[in-house]
N, C-alpha and C positions, 0 to 999 in steps of 0.2 A: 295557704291560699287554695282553696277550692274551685269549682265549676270548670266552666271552659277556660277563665284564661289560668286556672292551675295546671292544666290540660296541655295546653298551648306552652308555658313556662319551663316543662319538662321537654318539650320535644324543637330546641331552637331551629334547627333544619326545616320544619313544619312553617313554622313563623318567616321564614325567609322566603319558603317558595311562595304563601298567600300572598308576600309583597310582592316578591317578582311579579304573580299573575297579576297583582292588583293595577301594577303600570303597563300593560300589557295591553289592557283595556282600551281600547280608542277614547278620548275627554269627548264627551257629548258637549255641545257648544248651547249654549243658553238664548240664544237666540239667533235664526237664522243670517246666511251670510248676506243673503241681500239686506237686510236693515246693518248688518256691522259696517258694509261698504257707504251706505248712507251716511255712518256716522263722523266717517272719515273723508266726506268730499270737503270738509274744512279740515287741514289737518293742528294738531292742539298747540297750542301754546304756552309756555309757565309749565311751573312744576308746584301749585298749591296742592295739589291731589297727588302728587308721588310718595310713593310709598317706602319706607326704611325698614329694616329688621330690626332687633336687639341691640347690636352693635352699632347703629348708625349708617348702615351700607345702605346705599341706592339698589331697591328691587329693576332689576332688570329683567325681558324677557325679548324673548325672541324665534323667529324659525329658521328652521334649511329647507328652504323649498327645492323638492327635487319632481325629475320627472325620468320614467323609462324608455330611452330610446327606441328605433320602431325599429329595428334591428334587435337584440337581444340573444339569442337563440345561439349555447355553447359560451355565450361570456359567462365570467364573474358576477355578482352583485356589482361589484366595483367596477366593472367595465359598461356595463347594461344601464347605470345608471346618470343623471345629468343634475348638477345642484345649479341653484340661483345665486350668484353672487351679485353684489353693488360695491360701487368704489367709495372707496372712504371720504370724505370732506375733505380731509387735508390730504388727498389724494397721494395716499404711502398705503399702499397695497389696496385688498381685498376682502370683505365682511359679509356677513349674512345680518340681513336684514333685525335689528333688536331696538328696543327703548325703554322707557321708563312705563312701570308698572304704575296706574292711576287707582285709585281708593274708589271709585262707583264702579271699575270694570271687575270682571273674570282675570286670570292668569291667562285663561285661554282666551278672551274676546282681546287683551292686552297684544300680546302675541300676534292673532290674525290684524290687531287694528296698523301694529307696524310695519307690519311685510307690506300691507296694502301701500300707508303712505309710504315707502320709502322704495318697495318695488316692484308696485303695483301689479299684486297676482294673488287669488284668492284659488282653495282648493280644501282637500279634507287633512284639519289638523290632526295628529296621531300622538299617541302616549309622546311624556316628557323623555328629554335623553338626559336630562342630569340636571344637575345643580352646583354652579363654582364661584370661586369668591377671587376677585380679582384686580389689581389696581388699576386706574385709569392710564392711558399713558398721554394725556392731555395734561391731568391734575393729580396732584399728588391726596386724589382720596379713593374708596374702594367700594366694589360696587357687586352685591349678588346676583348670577346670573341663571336664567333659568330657560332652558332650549326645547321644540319641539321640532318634530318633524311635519314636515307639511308637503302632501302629495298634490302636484299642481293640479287644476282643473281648468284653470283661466287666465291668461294674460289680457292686464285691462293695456287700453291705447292710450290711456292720462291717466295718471296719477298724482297725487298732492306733491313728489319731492321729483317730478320728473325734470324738472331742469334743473337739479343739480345732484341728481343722482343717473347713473347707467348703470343696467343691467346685462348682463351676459349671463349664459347658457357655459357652462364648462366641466369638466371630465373633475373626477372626484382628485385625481393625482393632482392636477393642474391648483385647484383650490388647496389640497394640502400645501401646495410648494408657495404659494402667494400671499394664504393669509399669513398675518403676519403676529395672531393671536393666537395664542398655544391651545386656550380652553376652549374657542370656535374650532379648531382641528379634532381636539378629542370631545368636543360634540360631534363632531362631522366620521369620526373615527366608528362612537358610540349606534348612529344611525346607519353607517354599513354592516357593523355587524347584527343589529336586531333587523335586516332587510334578511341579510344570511340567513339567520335561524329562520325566520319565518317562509325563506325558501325551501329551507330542507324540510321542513316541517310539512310543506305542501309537496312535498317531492322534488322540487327545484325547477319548479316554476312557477311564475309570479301572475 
Protein backbone atom coordinates (compact mmCIF):
# COMPACT_ATOMS: atom_id res chain seq x y z
CA UNK A 1 0.00 0.00 0.00
CA UNK A 2 1.43 3.16 -1.05
CA UNK A 3 0.74 7.09 -0.81
CA UNK A 4 -0.83 8.65 2.02
CA UNK A 5 -2.97 6.12 3.40
CA UNK A 6 0.35 3.73 3.38
CA UNK A 7 1.69 6.60 5.33
CA UNK A 8 -1.08 6.85 7.62
CA UNK A 9 -1.27 2.78 8.00
CA UNK A 10 2.21 2.65 9.51
CA UNK A 11 1.57 5.34 12.17
CA UNK A 12 -1.92 4.21 14.02
CA UNK A 13 -1.42 6.92 16.81
CA UNK A 14 -1.45 9.54 13.79
CA UNK A 15 -4.84 8.19 12.57
CA UNK A 16 -6.54 8.52 15.98
CA UNK A 17 -5.45 11.92 16.82
CA UNK A 18 -6.86 13.19 13.06
CA UNK A 19 -10.21 11.54 14.35
CA UNK A 20 -10.00 12.92 17.82
CA UNK A 21 -9.46 16.50 16.08
CA UNK A 22 -12.01 15.68 13.45
CA UNK A 23 -14.93 15.54 16.35
CA UNK A 24 -13.68 18.29 17.89
CA UNK A 25 -14.76 20.42 15.23
CA UNK A 26 -18.07 22.25 15.91
CA UNK A 27 -21.04 20.44 13.06
CA UNK A 28 -21.82 23.45 11.04
CA UNK A 29 -25.63 23.38 10.75
CA UNK A 30 -26.98 23.39 7.07
CA UNK A 31 -29.32 25.65 7.68
CA UNK A 32 -29.98 28.38 9.84
CA UNK A 33 -31.75 28.13 13.22
CA UNK A 34 -34.55 30.25 12.62
CA UNK A 35 -36.01 28.32 9.50
CA UNK A 36 -35.06 24.80 11.70
CA UNK A 37 -37.48 26.38 14.50
CA UNK A 38 -40.01 27.04 11.76
CA UNK A 39 -39.83 23.69 10.78
CA UNK A 40 -40.86 22.54 14.14
CA UNK A 41 -43.89 24.77 15.09
CA UNK A 42 -45.96 21.59 13.96
CA UNK A 43 -44.17 18.97 15.67
CA UNK A 44 -43.99 15.45 13.31
CA UNK A 45 -45.96 12.70 13.48
CA UNK A 46 -45.47 8.82 12.16
CA UNK A 47 -42.30 7.30 11.76
CA UNK A 48 -42.45 6.64 7.51
CA UNK A 49 -39.07 8.71 7.26
CA UNK A 50 -37.19 7.06 10.55
CA UNK A 51 -34.35 5.94 10.00
CA UNK A 52 -32.60 2.07 10.89
CA UNK A 53 -29.00 0.89 10.67
CA UNK A 54 -27.80 -2.52 9.55
CA UNK A 55 -29.06 -4.27 12.41
CA UNK A 56 -32.55 -2.84 12.41
CA UNK A 57 -32.05 -0.47 15.40
CA UNK A 58 -34.12 2.88 15.46
CA UNK A 59 -31.39 5.94 14.80
CA UNK A 60 -31.92 8.09 17.58
CA UNK A 61 -30.48 11.42 18.40
CA UNK A 62 -30.43 14.01 20.63
CA UNK A 63 -28.86 16.81 22.91
CA UNK A 64 -27.69 18.12 26.52
CA UNK A 65 -28.49 21.40 26.51
CA UNK A 66 -26.28 23.15 28.95
CA UNK A 67 -25.61 26.70 30.05
CA UNK A 68 -22.67 28.36 32.41
CA UNK A 69 -23.89 29.79 35.47
CA UNK A 70 -23.27 33.71 36.08
CA UNK A 71 -21.15 32.80 38.95
CA UNK A 72 -18.29 30.45 37.85
CA UNK A 73 -15.10 31.80 39.02
CA UNK A 74 -12.87 28.85 41.14
CA UNK A 75 -15.58 26.12 40.29
CA UNK A 76 -15.07 22.95 38.41
CA UNK A 77 -16.48 22.41 35.03
CA UNK A 78 -18.79 20.44 36.84
CA UNK A 79 -19.85 22.94 39.26
CA UNK A 80 -19.83 26.03 36.75
CA UNK A 81 -22.11 24.24 34.63
CA UNK A 82 -26.32 23.75 34.28
CA UNK A 83 -27.95 20.95 31.86
CA UNK A 84 -31.62 20.90 30.59
CA UNK A 85 -33.52 18.23 31.66
CA UNK A 86 -37.44 17.16 30.67
CA UNK A 87 -39.43 14.64 32.54
CA UNK A 88 -40.17 11.42 30.94
CA UNK A 89 -43.85 10.62 29.59
CA UNK A 90 -44.25 7.99 31.94
CA UNK A 91 -43.05 10.21 34.44
CA UNK A 92 -40.03 7.81 36.19
CA UNK A 93 -37.24 10.02 36.24
CA UNK A 94 -35.40 12.48 34.04
CA UNK A 95 -33.94 12.71 30.24
CA UNK A 96 -32.44 14.85 27.84
CA UNK A 97 -34.21 15.96 25.24
CA UNK A 98 -33.86 12.96 21.91
CA UNK A 99 -35.93 11.31 19.07
CA UNK A 100 -36.06 9.69 15.95
CA UNK A 101 -33.62 10.50 13.25
CA UNK A 102 -35.97 11.24 9.91
CA UNK A 103 -34.34 10.45 6.10
CA UNK A 104 -34.88 14.41 4.50
CA UNK A 105 -32.96 15.73 7.92
CA UNK A 106 -29.13 16.34 9.02
CA UNK A 107 -28.12 14.20 12.22
CA UNK A 108 -27.59 17.62 13.45
CA UNK A 109 -30.92 19.51 12.12
CA UNK A 110 -32.45 15.90 13.73
CA UNK A 111 -31.08 16.75 17.01
CA UNK A 112 -31.70 20.69 17.29
CA UNK A 113 -35.37 19.81 15.64
CA UNK A 114 -35.88 17.74 19.08
CA UNK A 115 -34.65 19.64 21.78
CA UNK A 116 -36.78 22.45 20.24
CA UNK A 117 -40.08 20.25 20.39
CA UNK A 118 -39.64 18.68 23.53
CA UNK A 119 -37.78 21.51 25.27
CA UNK A 120 -38.06 24.22 23.74
CA UNK A 121 -34.52 25.90 23.55
CA UNK A 122 -32.35 26.59 20.64
CA UNK A 123 -28.59 27.53 20.86
CA UNK A 124 -25.01 26.45 19.23
CA UNK A 125 -24.85 22.63 18.50
CA UNK A 126 -21.23 21.29 19.42
CA UNK A 127 -19.17 18.08 18.16
CA UNK A 128 -21.12 14.63 18.95
CA UNK A 129 -20.23 13.00 22.44
CA UNK A 130 -20.80 9.33 21.20
CA UNK A 131 -22.61 6.86 20.03
CA UNK A 132 -24.57 3.77 22.15
CA UNK A 133 -26.82 1.09 21.36
CA UNK A 134 -29.42 0.44 23.75
CA UNK A 135 -32.82 -1.19 24.57
CA UNK A 136 -35.99 0.46 24.94
CA UNK A 137 -37.21 0.07 28.31
CA UNK A 138 -40.97 0.66 26.99
CA UNK A 139 -40.33 -2.32 24.33
CA UNK A 140 -38.40 -4.94 24.00
CA UNK A 141 -36.61 -3.59 20.77
CA UNK A 142 -33.12 -1.56 20.50
CA UNK A 143 -32.32 1.52 19.44
CA UNK A 144 -28.83 3.61 18.25
CA UNK A 145 -28.18 6.56 19.82
CA UNK A 146 -26.34 9.53 19.02
CA UNK A 147 -25.79 12.71 21.47
CA UNK A 148 -24.61 16.25 21.01
CA UNK A 149 -23.94 18.84 23.06
CA UNK A 150 -25.69 22.01 22.82
CA UNK A 151 -24.83 25.37 24.37
CA UNK A 152 -28.08 27.31 25.21
CA UNK A 153 -28.60 30.74 23.56
CA UNK A 154 -32.53 30.74 24.02
CA UNK A 155 -35.46 29.77 25.86
CA UNK A 156 -38.52 29.85 23.74
CA UNK A 157 -42.01 30.49 25.94
CA UNK A 158 -44.03 27.72 23.71
CA UNK A 159 -42.99 24.95 22.56
CA UNK A 160 -44.71 21.93 20.50
CA UNK A 161 -44.49 19.27 23.59
CA UNK A 162 -45.02 22.01 26.35
CA UNK A 163 -48.00 20.71 27.95
CA UNK A 164 -46.76 17.61 28.52
CA UNK A 165 -43.29 18.09 28.92
CA UNK A 166 -41.27 20.35 31.99
CA UNK A 167 -38.22 21.46 31.86
CA UNK A 168 -35.84 22.27 34.59
CA UNK A 169 -32.34 23.85 34.94
CA UNK A 170 -30.23 21.46 37.32
CA UNK A 171 -26.67 20.88 38.49
CA UNK A 172 -24.79 18.10 36.53
CA UNK A 173 -24.65 15.77 40.03
CA UNK A 174 -28.34 16.15 40.40
CA UNK A 175 -28.94 14.84 36.53
CA UNK A 176 -26.49 12.05 37.13
CA UNK A 177 -28.35 10.78 40.27
CA UNK A 178 -32.11 11.10 38.39
CA UNK A 179 -31.67 9.91 35.09
CA UNK A 180 -32.42 6.80 35.05
CA UNK A 181 -30.52 5.78 31.63
CA UNK A 182 -26.87 4.79 31.99
CA UNK A 183 -25.83 5.81 28.30
CA UNK A 184 -27.71 9.55 28.76
CA UNK A 185 -25.18 9.77 32.13
CA UNK A 186 -22.17 8.65 30.18
CA UNK A 187 -23.05 11.19 27.41
CA UNK A 188 -23.55 13.70 30.25
CA UNK A 189 -20.22 12.09 31.79
CA UNK A 190 -18.53 12.54 28.02
CA UNK A 191 -19.67 16.50 27.71
CA UNK A 192 -17.97 17.41 31.23
CA UNK A 193 -15.02 16.17 30.31
CA UNK A 194 -14.50 17.60 26.71
CA UNK A 195 -15.91 21.15 28.67
CA UNK A 196 -12.57 20.18 31.00
CA UNK A 197 -10.07 19.82 28.16
CA UNK A 198 -11.24 22.67 26.49
CA UNK A 199 -10.71 24.66 29.81
CA UNK A 200 -7.40 23.87 30.38
CA UNK A 201 -6.72 24.23 26.95
CA UNK A 202 -7.70 28.03 27.21
CA UNK A 203 -6.09 28.15 30.62
CA UNK A 204 -9.30 27.46 32.60
CA UNK A 205 -11.40 29.67 31.70
CA UNK A 206 -14.31 29.44 29.51
Amino acid sequence: MGGISGILMKFPSLIHFLLSLLEKIPARLPMPIEKLVSRVSYPRTGRHLQRYNNRGFRLVVGCIPYRYRESENGKSIEEAIEVLVINAQNGKGILFPKGGWEKDESMEEAAIRETVEEAGVVGVIECKLGKWCYKSKRQSIYHEGHMFGLLVKQELDGWPEKNIRKREWVTVSKAREECPHLWMIEALEELVWRQTQAGVAQGGSK
